[in-house]
DRENTORKOL-3810 file (N, C-alpha, C; in nm, 4 decimals):
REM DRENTORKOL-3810
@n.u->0.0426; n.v->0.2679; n.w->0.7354; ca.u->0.1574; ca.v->0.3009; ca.w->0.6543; c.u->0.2168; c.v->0.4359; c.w->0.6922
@n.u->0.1206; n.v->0.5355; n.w->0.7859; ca.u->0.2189; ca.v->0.6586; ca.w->0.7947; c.u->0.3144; c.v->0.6660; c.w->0.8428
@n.u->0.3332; n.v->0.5830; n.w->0.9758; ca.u->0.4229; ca.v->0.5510; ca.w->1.0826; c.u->0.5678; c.v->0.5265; c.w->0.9817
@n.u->0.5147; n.v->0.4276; n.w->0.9167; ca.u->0.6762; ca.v->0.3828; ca.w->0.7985; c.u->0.7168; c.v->0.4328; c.w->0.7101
@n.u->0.6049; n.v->0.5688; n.w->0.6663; ca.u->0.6205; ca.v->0.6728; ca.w->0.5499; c.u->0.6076; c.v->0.7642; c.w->0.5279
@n.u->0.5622; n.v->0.8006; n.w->0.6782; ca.u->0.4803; ca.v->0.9202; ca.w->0.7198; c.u->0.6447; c.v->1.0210; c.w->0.7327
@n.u->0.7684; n.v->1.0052; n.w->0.7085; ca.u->0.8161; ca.v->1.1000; ca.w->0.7242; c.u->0.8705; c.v->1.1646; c.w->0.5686
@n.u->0.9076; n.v->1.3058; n.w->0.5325; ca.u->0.9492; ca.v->1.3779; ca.w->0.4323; c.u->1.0675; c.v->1.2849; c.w->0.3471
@n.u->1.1328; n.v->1.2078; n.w->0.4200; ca.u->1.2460; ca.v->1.1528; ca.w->0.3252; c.u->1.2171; c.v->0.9783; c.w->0.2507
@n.u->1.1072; n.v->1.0001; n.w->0.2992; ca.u->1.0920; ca.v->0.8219; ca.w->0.2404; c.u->0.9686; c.v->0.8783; c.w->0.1404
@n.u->0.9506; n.v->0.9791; n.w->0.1126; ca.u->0.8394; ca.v->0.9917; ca.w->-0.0087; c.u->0.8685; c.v->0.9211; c.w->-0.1161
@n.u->1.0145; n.v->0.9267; n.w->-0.2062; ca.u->1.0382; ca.v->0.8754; ca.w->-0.3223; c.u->1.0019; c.v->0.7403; c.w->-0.3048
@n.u->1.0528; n.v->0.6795; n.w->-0.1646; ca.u->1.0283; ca.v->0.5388; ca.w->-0.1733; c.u->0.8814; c.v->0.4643; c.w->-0.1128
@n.u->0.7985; n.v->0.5608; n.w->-0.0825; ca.u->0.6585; ca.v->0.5152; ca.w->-0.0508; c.u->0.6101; c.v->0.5340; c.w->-0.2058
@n.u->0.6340; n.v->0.6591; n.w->-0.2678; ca.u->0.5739; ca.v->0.5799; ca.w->-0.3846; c.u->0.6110; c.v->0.5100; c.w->-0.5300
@n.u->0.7325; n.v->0.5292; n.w->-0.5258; ca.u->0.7691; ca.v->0.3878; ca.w->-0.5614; c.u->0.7200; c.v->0.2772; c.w->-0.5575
@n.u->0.6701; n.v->0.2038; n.w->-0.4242; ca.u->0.5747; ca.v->0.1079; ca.w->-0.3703; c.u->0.4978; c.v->0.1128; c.w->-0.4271
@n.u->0.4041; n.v->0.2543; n.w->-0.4143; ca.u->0.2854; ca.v->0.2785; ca.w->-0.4454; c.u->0.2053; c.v->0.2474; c.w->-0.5676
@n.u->0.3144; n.v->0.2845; n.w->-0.6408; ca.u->0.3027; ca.v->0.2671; ca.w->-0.8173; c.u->0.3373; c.v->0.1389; c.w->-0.8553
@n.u->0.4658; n.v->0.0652; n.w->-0.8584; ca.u->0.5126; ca.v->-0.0614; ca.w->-0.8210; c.u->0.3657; c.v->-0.1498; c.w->-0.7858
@n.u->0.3022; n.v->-0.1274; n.w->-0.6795; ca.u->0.1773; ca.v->-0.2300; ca.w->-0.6785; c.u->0.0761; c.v->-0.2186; c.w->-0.7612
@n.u->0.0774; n.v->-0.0335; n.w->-0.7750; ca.u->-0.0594; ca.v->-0.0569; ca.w->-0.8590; c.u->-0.0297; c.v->-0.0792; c.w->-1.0131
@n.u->0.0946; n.v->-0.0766; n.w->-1.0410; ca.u->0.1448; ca.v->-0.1145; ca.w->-1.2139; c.u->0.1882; c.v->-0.2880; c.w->-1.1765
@n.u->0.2053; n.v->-0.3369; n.w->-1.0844; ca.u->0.2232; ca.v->-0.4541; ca.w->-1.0976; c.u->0.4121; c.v->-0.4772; c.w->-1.1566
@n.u->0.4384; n.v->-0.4082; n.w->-1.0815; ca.u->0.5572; ca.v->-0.3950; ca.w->-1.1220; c.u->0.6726; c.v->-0.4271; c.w->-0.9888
@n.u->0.7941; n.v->-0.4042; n.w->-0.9710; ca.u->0.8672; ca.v->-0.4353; ca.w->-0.8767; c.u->0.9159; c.v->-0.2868; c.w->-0.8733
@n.u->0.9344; n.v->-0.1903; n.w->-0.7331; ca.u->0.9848; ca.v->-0.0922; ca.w->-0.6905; c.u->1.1267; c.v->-0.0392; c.w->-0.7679
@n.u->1.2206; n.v->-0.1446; n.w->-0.7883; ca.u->1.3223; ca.v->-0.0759; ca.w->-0.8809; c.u->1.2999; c.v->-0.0511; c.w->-1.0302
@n.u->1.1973; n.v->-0.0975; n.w->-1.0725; ca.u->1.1434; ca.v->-0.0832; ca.w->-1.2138; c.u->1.0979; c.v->0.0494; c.w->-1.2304
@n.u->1.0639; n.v->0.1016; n.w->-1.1174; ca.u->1.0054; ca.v->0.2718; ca.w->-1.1255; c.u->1.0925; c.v->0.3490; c.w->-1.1193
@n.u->1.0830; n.v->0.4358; n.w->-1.2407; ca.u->1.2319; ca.v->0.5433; ca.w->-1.2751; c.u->1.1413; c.v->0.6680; c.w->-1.2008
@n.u->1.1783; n.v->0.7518; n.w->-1.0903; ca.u->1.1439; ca.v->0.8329; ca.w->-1.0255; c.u->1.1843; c.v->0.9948; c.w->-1.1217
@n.u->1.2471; n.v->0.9476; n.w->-1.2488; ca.u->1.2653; ca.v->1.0578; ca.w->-1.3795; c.u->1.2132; c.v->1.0629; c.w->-1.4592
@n.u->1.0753; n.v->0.9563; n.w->-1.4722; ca.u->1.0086; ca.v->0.9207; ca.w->-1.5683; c.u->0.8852; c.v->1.0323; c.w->-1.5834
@n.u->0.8460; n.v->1.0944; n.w->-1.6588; ca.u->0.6918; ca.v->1.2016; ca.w->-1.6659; c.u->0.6137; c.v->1.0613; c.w->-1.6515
@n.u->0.5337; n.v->1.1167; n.w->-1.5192; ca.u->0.3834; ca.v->1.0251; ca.w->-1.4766; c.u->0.3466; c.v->0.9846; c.w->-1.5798
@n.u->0.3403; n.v->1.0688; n.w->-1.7177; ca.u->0.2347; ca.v->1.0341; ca.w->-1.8196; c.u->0.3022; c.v->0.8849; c.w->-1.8907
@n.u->0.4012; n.v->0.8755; n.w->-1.8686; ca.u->0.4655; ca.v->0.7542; ca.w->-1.9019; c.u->0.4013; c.v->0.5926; c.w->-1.8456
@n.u->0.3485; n.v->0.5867; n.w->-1.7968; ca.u->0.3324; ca.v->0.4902; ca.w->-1.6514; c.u->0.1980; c.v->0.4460; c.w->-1.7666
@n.u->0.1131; n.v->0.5322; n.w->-1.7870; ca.u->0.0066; ca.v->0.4949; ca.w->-1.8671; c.u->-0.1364; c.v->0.4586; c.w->-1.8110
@n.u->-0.1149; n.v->0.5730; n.w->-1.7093; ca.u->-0.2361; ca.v->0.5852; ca.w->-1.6036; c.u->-0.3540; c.v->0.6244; c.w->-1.6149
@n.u->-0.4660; n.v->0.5731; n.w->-1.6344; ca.u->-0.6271; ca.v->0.6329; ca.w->-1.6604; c.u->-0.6584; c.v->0.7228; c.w->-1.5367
@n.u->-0.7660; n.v->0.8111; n.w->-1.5310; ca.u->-0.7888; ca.v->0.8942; ca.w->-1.4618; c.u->-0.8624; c.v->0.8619; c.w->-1.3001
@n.u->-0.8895; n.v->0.7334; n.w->-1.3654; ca.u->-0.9719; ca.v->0.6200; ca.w->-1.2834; c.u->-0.8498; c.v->0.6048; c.w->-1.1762
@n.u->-0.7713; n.v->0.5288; n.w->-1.1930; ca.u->-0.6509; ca.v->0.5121; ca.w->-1.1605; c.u->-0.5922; c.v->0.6470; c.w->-1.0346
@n.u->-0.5348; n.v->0.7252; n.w->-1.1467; ca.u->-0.4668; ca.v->0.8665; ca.w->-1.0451; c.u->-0.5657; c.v->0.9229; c.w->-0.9571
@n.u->-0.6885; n.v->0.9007; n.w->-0.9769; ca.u->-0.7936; ca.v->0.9304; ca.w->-0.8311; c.u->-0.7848; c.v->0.7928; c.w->-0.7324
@n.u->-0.7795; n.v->0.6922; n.w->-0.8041; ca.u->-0.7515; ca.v->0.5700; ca.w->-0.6510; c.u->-0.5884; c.v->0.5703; c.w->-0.5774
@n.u->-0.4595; n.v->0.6640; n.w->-0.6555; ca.u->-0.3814; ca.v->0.6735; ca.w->-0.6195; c.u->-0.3755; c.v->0.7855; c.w->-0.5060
@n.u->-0.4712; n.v->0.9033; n.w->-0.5472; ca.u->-0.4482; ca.v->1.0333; ca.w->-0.4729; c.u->-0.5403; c.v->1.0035; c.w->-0.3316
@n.u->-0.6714; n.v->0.9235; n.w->-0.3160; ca.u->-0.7347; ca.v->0.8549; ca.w->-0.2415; c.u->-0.6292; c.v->0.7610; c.w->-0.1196
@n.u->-0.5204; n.v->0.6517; n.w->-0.2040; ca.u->-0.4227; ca.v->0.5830; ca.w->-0.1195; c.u->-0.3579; c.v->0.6786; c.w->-0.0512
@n.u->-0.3025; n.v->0.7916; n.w->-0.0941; ca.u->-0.1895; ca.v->0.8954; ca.w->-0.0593; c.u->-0.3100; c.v->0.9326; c.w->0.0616
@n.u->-0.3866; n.v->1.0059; n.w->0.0382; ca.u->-0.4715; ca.v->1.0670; ca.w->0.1921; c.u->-0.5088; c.v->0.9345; c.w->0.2828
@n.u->-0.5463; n.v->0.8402; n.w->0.2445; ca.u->-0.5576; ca.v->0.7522; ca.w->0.3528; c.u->-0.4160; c.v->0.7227; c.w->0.4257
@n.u->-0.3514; n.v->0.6960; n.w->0.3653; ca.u->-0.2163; ca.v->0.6302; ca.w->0.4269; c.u->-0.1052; c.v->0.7151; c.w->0.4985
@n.u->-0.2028; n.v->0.8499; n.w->0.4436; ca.u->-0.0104; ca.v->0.9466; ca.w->0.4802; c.u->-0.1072; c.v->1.1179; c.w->0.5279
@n.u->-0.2286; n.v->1.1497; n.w->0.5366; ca.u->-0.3046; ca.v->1.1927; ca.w->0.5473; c.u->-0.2998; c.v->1.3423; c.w->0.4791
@n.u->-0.2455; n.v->1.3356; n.w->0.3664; ca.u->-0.2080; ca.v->1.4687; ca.w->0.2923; c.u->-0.3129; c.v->1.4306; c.w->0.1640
@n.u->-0.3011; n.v->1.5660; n.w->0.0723; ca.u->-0.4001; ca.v->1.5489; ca.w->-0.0006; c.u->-0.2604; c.v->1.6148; c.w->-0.1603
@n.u->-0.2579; n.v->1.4914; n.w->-0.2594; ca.u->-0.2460; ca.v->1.5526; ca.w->-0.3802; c.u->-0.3380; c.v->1.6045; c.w->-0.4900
@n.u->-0.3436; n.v->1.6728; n.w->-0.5166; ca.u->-0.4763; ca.v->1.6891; ca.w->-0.6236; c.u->-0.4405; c.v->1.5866; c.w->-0.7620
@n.u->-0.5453; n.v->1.6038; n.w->-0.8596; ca.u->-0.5316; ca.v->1.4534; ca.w->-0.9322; c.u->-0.4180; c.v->1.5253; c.w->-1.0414
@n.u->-0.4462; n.v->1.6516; n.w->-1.0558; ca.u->-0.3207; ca.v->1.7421; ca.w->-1.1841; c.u->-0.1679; c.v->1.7122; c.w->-1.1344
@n.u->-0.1726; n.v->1.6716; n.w->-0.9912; ca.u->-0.0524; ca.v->1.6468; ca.w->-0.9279; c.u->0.0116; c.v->1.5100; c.w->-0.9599
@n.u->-0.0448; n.v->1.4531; n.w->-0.9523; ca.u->-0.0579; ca.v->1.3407; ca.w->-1.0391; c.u->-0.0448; c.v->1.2645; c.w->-1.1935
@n.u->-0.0522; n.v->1.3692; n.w->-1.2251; ca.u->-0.0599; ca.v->1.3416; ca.w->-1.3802; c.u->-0.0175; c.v->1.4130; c.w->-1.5036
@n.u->0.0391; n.v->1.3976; n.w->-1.6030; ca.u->0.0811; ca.v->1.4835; ca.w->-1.7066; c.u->0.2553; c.v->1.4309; c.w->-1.7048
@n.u->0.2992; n.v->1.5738; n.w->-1.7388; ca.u->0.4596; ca.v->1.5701; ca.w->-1.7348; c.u->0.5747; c.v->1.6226; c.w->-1.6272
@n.u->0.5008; n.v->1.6565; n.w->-1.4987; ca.u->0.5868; ca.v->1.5992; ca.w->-1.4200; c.u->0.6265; c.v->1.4583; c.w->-1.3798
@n.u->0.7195; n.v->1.4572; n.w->-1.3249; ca.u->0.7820; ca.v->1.3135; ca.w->-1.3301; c.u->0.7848; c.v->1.2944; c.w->-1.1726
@n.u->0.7949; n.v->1.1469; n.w->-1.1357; ca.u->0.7571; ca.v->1.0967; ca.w->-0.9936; c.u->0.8090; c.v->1.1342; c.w->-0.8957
@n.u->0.9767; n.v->1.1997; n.w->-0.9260; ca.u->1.0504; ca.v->1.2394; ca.w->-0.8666; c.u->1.0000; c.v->1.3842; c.w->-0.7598
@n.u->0.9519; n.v->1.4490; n.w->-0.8695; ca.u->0.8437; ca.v->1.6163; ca.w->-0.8783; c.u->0.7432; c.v->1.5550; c.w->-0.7682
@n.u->0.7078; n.v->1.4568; n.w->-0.8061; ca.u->0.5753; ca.v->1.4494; ca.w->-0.7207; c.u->0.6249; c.v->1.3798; c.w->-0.5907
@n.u->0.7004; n.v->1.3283; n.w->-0.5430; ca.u->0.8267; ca.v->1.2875; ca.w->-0.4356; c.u->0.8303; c.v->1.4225; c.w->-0.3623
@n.u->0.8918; n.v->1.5149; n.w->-0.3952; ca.u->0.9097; ca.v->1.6015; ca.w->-0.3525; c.u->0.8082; c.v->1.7289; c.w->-0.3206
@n.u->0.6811; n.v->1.7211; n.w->-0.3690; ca.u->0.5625; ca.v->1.7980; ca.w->-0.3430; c.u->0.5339; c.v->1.7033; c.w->-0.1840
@n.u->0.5340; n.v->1.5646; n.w->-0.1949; ca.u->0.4441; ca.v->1.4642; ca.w->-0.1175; c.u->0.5343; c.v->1.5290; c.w->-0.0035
@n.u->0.6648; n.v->1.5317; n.w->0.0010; ca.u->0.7681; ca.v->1.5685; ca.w->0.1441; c.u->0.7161; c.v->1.7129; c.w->0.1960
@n.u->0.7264; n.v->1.8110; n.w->0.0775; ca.u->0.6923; ca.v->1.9748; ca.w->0.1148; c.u->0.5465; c.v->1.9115; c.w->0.1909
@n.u->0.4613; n.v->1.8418; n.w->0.1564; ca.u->0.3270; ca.v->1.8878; ca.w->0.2454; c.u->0.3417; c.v->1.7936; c.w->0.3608
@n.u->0.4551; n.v->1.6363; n.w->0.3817; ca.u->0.4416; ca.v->1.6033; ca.w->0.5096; c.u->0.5498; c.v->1.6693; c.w->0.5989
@n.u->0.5908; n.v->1.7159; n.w->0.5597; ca.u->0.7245; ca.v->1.8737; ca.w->0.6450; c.u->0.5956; c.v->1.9881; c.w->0.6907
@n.u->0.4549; n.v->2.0341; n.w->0.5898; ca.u->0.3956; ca.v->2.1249; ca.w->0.6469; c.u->0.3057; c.v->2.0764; c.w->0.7347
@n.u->0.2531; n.v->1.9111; n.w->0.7123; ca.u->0.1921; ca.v->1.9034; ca.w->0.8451; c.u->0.2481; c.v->1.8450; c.w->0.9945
@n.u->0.3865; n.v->1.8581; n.w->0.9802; ca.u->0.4299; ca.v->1.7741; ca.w->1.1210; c.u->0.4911; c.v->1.9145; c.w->1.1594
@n.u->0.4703; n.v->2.0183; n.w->1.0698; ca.u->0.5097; ca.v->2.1765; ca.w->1.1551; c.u->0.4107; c.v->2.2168; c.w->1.2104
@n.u->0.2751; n.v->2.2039; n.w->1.1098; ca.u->0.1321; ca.v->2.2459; ca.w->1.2163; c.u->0.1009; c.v->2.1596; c.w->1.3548
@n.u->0.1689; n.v->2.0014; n.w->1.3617; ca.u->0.1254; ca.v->1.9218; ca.w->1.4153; c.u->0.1863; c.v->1.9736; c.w->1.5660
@n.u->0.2796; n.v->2.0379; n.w->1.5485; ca.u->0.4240; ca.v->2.0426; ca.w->1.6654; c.u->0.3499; c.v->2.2117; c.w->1.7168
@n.u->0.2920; n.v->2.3118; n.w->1.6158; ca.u->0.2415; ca.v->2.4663; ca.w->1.6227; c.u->0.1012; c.v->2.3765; c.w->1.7276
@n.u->0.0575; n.v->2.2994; n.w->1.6958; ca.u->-0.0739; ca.v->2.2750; ca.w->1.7669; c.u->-0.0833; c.v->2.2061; c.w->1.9276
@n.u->0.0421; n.v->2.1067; n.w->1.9169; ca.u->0.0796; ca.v->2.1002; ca.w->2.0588; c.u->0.0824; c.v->2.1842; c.w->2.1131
@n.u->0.2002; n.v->2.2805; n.w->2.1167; ca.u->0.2677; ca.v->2.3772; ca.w->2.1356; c.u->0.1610; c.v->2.4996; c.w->2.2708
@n.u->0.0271; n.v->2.4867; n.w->2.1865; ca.u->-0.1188; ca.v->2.5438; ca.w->2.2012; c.u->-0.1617; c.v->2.4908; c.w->2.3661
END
């Protein structure tokens, strides 16, 4: 999945997906304005989500990132800031 999501501008819509499968829901059903805490996520849950996010996209959210009253959108935009910081280290390490 990184290859297809792995870049900064498709965050909103990787997890969209993301949530969408694991709520059993369809991708436009997810309001990306909604506070996470809305969704009605156990803790169980936002650790198998933050687990999908490092396997698939190899960044790490913590589970507070995840959860409470930021809204998906917030967390869209954290997921881009850290795949923007690792395809800058990735390009600093070639570079080497």
């Amino acid at each position: 999945m990184a290859g297809e999501h792995g870049v900064p501008g498709s965050a909103p819509q990787y997890l969209r997906l993301l949530f969408a499968k694991r709520l059993a829901t369809t991708p436009q059903a997810i309001d990306l304005a909604e506070p996470l805490e809305s969704f009605g996520l156990d803790s169980l849950t936002v650790a198998e989500l933050s687990v999908t996010i490092q396997e698939d996209l190899g960044v790490t959210l913590l589970m507070h990132e995840l959860s409470g009253r930021c809204t998906l959108g917030e967390v869209a935009d954290r997921l881009a800031e850290l795949l923007t910081a690792g395809q800058e280290t990735g390009a600093d390490d070639a570079s080497r």
